[in-house]
Structures are given as structure tokens and as C-alpha cells.
C-alpha positions as CSV (number, residue, x, y, z in Angstrom):
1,X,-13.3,19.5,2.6
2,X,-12.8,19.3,-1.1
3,X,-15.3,16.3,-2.8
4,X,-13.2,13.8,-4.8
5,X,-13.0,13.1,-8.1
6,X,-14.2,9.8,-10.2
7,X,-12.7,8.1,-12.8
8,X,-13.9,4.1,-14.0
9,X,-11.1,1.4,-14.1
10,X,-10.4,-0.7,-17.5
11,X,-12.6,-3.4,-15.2
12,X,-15.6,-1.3,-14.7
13,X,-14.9,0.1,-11.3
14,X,-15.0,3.7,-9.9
15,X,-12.3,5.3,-7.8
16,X,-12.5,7.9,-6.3
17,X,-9.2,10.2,-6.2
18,X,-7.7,13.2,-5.4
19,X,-4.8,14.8,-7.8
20,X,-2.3,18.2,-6.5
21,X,-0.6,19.2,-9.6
22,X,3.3,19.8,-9.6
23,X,6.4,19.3,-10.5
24,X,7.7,15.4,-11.2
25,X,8.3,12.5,-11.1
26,X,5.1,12.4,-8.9
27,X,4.3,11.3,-6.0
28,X,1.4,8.8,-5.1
29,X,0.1,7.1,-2.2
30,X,-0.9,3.8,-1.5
31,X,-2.9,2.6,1.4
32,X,-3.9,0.1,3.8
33,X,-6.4,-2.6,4.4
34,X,-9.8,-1.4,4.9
35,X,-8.4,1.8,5.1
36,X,-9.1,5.2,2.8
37,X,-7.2,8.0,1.1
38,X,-8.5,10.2,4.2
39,X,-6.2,8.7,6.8
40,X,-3.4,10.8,8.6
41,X,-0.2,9.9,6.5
42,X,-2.2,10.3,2.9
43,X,-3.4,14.2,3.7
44,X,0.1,15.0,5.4
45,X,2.0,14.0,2.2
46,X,-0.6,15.7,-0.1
47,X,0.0,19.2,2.0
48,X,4.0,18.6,2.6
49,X,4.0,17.8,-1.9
50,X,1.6,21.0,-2.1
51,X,4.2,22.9,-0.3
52,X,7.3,21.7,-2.3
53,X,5.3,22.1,-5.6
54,X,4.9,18.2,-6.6
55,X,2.4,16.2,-8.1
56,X,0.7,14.1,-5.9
57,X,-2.0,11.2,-6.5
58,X,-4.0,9.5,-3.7
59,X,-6.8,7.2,-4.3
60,X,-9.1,4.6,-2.6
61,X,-9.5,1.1,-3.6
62,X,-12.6,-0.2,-5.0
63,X,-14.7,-1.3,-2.4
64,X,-12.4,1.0,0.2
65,X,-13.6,4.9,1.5
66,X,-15.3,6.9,-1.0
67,X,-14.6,4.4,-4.0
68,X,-17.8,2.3,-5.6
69,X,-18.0,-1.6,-4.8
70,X,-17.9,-3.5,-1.8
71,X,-15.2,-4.4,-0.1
72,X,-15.8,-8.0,0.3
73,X,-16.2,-8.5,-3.4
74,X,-12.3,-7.2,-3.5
75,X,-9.2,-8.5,-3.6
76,X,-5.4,-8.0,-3.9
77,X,-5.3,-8.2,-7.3
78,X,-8.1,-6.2,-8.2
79,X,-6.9,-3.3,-5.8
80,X,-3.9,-3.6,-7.3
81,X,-5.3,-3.3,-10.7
82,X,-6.8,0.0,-9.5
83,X,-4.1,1.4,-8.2
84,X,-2.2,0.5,-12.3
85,X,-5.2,2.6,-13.6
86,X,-5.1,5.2,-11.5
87,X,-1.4,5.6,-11.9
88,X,-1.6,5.2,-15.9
89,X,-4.9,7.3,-16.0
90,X,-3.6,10.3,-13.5
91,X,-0.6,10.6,-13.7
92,X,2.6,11.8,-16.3
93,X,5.7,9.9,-16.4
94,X,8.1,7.8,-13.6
95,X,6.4,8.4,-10.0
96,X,7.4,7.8,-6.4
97,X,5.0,5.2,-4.9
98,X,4.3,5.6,-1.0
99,X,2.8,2.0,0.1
100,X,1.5,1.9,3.6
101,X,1.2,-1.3,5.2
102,X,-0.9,-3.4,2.3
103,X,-0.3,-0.2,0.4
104,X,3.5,-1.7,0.5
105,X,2.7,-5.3,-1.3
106,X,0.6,-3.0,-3.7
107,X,3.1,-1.0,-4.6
108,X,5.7,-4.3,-4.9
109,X,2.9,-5.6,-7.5
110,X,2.8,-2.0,-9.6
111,X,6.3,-2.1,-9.7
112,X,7.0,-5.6,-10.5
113,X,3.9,-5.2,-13.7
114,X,4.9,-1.4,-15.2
115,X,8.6,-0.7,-13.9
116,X,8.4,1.9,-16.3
117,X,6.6,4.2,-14.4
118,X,8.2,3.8,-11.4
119,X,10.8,6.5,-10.3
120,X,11.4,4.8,-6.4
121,X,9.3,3.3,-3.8
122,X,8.7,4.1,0.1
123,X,6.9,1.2,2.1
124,X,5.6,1.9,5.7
125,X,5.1,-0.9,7.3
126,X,5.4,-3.1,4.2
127,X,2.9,-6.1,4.2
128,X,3.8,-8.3,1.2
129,X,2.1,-11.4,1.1
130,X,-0.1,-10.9,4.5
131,X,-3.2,-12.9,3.5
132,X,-1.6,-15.8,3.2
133,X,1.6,-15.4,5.5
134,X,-0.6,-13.7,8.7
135,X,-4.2,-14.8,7.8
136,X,-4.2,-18.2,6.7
137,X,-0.9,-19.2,8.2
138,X,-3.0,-18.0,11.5
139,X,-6.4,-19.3,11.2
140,X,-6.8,-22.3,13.3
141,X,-8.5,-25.6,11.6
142,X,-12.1,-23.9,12.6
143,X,-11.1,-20.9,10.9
144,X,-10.2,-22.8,8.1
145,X,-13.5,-24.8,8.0
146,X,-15.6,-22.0,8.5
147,X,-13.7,-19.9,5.6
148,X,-14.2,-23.2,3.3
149,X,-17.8,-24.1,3.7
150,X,-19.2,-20.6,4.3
151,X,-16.7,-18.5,1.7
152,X,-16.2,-15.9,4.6
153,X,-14.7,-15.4,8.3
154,X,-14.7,-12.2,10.6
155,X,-11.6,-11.7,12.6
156,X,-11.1,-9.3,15.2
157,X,-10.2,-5.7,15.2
158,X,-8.1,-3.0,17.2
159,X,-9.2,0.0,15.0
160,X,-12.8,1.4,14.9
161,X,-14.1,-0.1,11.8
162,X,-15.4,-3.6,13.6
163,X,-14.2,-7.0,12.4
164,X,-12.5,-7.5,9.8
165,X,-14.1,-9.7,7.1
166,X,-12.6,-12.0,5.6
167,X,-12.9,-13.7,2.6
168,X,-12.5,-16.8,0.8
169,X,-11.8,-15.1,-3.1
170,X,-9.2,-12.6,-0.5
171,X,-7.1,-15.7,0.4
172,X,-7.1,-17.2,-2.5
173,X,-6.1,-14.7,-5.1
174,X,-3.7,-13.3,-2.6
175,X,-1.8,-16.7,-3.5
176,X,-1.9,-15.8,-6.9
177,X,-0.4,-12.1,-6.3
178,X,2.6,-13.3,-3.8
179,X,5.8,-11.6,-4.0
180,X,8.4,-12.9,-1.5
181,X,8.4,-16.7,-3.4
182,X,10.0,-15.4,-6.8
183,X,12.7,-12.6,-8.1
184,X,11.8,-9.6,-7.2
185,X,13.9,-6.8,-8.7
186,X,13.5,-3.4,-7.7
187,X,16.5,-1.4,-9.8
188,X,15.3,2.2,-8.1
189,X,15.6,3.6,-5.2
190,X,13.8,2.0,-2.4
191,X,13.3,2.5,1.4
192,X,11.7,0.6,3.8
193,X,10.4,2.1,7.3
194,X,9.1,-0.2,10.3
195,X,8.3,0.3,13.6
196,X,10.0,-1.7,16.3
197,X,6.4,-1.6,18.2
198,X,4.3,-2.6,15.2
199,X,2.3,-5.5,16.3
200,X,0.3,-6.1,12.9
201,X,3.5,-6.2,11.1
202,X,6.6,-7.7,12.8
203,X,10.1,-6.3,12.1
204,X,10.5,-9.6,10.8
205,X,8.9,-9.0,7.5
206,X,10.7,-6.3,6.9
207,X,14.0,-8.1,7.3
208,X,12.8,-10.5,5.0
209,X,11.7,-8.2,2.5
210,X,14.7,-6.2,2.5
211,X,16.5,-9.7,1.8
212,X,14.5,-11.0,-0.3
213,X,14.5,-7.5,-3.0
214,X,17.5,-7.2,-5.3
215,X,18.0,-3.6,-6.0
216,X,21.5,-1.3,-6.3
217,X,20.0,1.6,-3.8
218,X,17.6,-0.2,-0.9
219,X,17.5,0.7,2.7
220,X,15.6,-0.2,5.7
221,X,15.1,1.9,8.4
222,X,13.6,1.0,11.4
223,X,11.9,3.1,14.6
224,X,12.4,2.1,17.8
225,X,8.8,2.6,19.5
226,X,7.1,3.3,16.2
227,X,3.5,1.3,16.3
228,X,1.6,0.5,13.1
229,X,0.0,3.2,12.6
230,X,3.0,5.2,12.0
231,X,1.7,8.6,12.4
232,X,3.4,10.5,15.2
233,X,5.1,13.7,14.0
234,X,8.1,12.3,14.4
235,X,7.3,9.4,12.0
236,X,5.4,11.5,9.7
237,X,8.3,14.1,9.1
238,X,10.9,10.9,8.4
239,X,8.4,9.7,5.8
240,X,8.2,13.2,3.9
241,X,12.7,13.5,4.2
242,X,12.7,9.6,3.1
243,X,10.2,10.8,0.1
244,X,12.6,13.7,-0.4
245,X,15.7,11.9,-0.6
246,X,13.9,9.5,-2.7
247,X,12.7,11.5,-5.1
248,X,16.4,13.6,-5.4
249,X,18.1,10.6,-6.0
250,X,15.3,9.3,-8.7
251,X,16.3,12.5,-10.9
């Protein structure tokens, strides 16, 4: 397997990347929480844009996979902040963002601070606003206490990585770097995907993204069965034709 590549942020951190040359605009992918630019939906799209001949860019978060730092000394804006970097450092011109699940409130944040460089958006499983609309809206009053006096809290996981750690810098400057309480203007084209059988983001988010968004050209789409993950074949292949359609209505 090919090593990544480094490069340091503005801020002093590394990330570590891996860049397809092509055509544009580009393509780059955005992913989750706790997860890494190894995952199943990351290395598809990298393959399908070598095939079509397109840029592609996909990266890990500080703190996240092959990247330096640790991940609870991150937040939501930092990793967003990386993902601006990487996007002005590695790539040319207007690209496609792909966010997966946090990925998706990343990408809303990149758009929403350089528009410029955005030629159209694809969120899977979108999660704007999770840390404090799922976390904190969901800790009970021990939770709460715990995360206050002790600055952390672990919360249970369904994927192999353990608990999830919480902490309190997460929560809090995730309140700074909301996006479903103001404007949000996304004059590109945009698609939304969501699983009907997503239970770590409810079809109800993505209604209420897709409401909330002003935009001439956004769709949501959702897959009846799809889980969270979405990384069936079948889910896989409408991400690359959404992508496509995407990227032939951006030029």
C-alpha cells in the first residue's frame, strides 16, 4: 500500500494525505469521526476518480489515522481548519467536496469560509452540528457533571475502535462552529444521501438540513435500508454517479 504523504498546517499540525492527479475541478474527500482516509468509501472514490482521470485529494484529520496529534486534543474547528489547508495547499482551483457523516458539517464549514473553491458538495450521511445536537442534547445530568468537573466522558461504541471519548474543548467549540442556527447559502450544486436505516444519523437531520440550506440546485436522496456506514455496492456506485452528475453540472 502506497505510504502517505505530509504536509504541516498554517497551525503547526501534520496531515497526512494522499493526492491522484487529474482532470478538474477536483475531487476531495471528507471523513468521519474517529475515522481515517483508509475507510471503504475514501479508496473507492480515489480508484473510480483514477479511472475517469480526476484529481482527487483525501486526507486525515489531525489527531485522526495516519495524521500527527491526538485526537482528544481536537476539535471541529481545528479539523476543519485542516481540511481549508489541505484543500488550499493540494489542490488547483473549484473542487467537489465528498463529506461523510462529520465529513458533511466539515464540508458545510469549508464551504461556508472559502466558497471560492468550491465547485459542488456531496454529504453522506451529513452530521451538521452533532456534538451539540446528539452528544450534549443526549448526555444525561451525570454525563453532564462528569464532562464539567473532569473535562472528558467516554461513550459507547458500535465500531471496533472502543469508546468514544469525549471531550469538554469537543462540545464546546462545536458551539462555536454550528451551522443549522444561521444562513447558510450553498449557491452550487449540492446532494444529500441518507440512509433510511442509519441509526447514528436519523433521516431527520437530513430533512432539516435540506430545509434549512438555500441553494438553486440541492437534492436529497434517500436509501431505503441504507445503514450508516453506507458502503454496500449499491451505495457506493450511487455516491460515485451522484459525484458525476455533480461534477458535470459544476462545469
Amino acid at each position: 500500500m502506497t505510504k502517505p504523504q505530509f504536509f504541516t498546517t498554517p497551525q503547526g499540525r501534520e496531515i497526512a494525505y494522499h493526492k491522484t492527479d487529474g482532470t478538474g475541478p477536483g475531487v476531495v474527500f471528507l471523513g468521519g469521526f474517529m475515522s481515517d482516509m483508509g475507510g471503504t468509501k475514501a479508496v473507492y472514490l480515489e480508484e473510480w476518480a483514477r479511472k475517469n482521470g480526476r484529481s482527487f485529494l483525501r486526507f486525515d484529520y489531525s489527531g485522526h489515522g495516519d495524521s500527527g496529534g491526538e485526537f482528544t486534543d481536537g476539535s471541529i474547528g481545528e479539523w476543519a481548519q485542516d481540511a481549508q489547508a489541505a484543500i488550499s495547499a493540494l489542490t488547483d482551483g473549484p473542487q467537489v467536496l465528498i463529506g461523510s457523516s462529520m465529513g458533511g458539517w466539515i464540508a458545510l464549514l469549508v464551504a461556508r469560509s472559502m466558497p471560492e473553491k468550491i465547485a459542488g458538495l456531496v454529504g453522506i450521511a451529513a452530521a451538521p452540528d452533532f456534538t451539540e445536537d446528539s452528544m450534549w442534547d443526549g448526555f444525561g445530568d451525570a454525563q453532564r457533571a462528569e464532562l464539567e468537573q473532569t473535562g472528558r466522558v467516554a461513550l459507547p461504541s458500535d465500531y471496533d475502535d472502543g469508546p468514544y471519548i469525549i471531550t469538554k474543548k469537543l462540545i464546546e467549540d462545536g458551539r462555536s462552529n454550528l451551522v443549522l442556527r444561521s444562513p447558510l447559502s450553498l449557491n452550487f450544486p449540492t446532494r444529500f444521501l441518507q440512509g433510511t436505516a442509519d441509526e447514528d444519523v436519523d433521516v431527520s437531520v437530513a430533512n432539516r438540513l435540506l430545509e434549512h440550506v438555500e441553494g438553486a440546485d440541492i437534492r436529497l436522496t434517500l436509501v431505503k435500508g441504507a445503514d450508516h456506514r453506507f458502503s454496500t455496492p449499491e451505495c457506493l456506485n450511487l455516491i460515485a454517479k451522484t459525484c458525476e452528475k455533480v461534477l458535470a453540472r459544476a462545469t
